[in-house]
C-alpha positions as a Markdown table, in Angstrom:
| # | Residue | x | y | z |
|---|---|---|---|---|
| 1 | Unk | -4.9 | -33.3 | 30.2 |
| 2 | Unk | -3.8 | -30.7 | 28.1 |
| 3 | Unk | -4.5 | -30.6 | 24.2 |
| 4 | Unk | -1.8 | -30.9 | 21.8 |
| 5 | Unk | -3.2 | -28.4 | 19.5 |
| 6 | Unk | -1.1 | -24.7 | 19.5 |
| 7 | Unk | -2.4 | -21.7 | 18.7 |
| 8 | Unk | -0.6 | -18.8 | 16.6 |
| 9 | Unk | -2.0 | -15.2 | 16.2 |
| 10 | Unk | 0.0 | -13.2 | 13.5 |
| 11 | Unk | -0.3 | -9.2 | 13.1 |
| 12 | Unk | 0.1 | -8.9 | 9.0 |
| 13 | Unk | 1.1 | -5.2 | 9.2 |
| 14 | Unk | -0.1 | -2.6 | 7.2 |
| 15 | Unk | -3.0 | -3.9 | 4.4 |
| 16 | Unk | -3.3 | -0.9 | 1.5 |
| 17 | Unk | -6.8 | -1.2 | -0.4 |
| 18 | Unk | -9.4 | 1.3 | -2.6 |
| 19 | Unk | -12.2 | 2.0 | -1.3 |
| 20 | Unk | -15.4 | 0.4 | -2.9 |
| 21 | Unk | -16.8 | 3.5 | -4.1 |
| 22 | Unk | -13.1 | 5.7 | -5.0 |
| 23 | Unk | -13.8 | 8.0 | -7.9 |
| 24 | Unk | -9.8 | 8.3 | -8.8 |
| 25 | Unk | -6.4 | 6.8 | -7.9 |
| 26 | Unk | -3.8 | 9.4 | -7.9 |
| 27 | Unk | 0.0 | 8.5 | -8.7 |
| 28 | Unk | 3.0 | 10.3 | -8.3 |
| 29 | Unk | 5.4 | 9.5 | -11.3 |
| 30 | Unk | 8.7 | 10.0 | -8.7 |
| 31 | Unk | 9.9 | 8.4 | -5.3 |
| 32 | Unk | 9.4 | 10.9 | -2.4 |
| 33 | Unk | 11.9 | 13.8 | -2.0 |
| 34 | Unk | 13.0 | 13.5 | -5.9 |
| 35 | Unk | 11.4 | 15.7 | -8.8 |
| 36 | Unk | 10.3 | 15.4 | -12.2 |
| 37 | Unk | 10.6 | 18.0 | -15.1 |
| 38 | Unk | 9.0 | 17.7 | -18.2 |
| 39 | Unk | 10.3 | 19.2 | -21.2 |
| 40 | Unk | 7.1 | 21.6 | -22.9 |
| 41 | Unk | 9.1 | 22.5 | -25.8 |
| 42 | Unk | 8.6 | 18.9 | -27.5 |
């Protein structure tokens, strides 16, 4: 006879982490194809 256990296998997509040994984390201070200006006379 069969058991009545089920099994489920999920795919979580995409998992983002820093490397153990990552000497800096770069940002970007605007969503992609927008720009930033800053003003250099302040």
């Amino acid at each position: 006879s069969e058991s009545d256990t089920n099994d489920v296998a999920m795919d979580t997509g995409a998992l983002y982490t820093l490397p153990a040994g990552a000497d800096f984390l770069m940002c970007y201070s605007v969503a992609e194809g927008y720009y930033s200006f800053r003003e250099l006379s302040n």
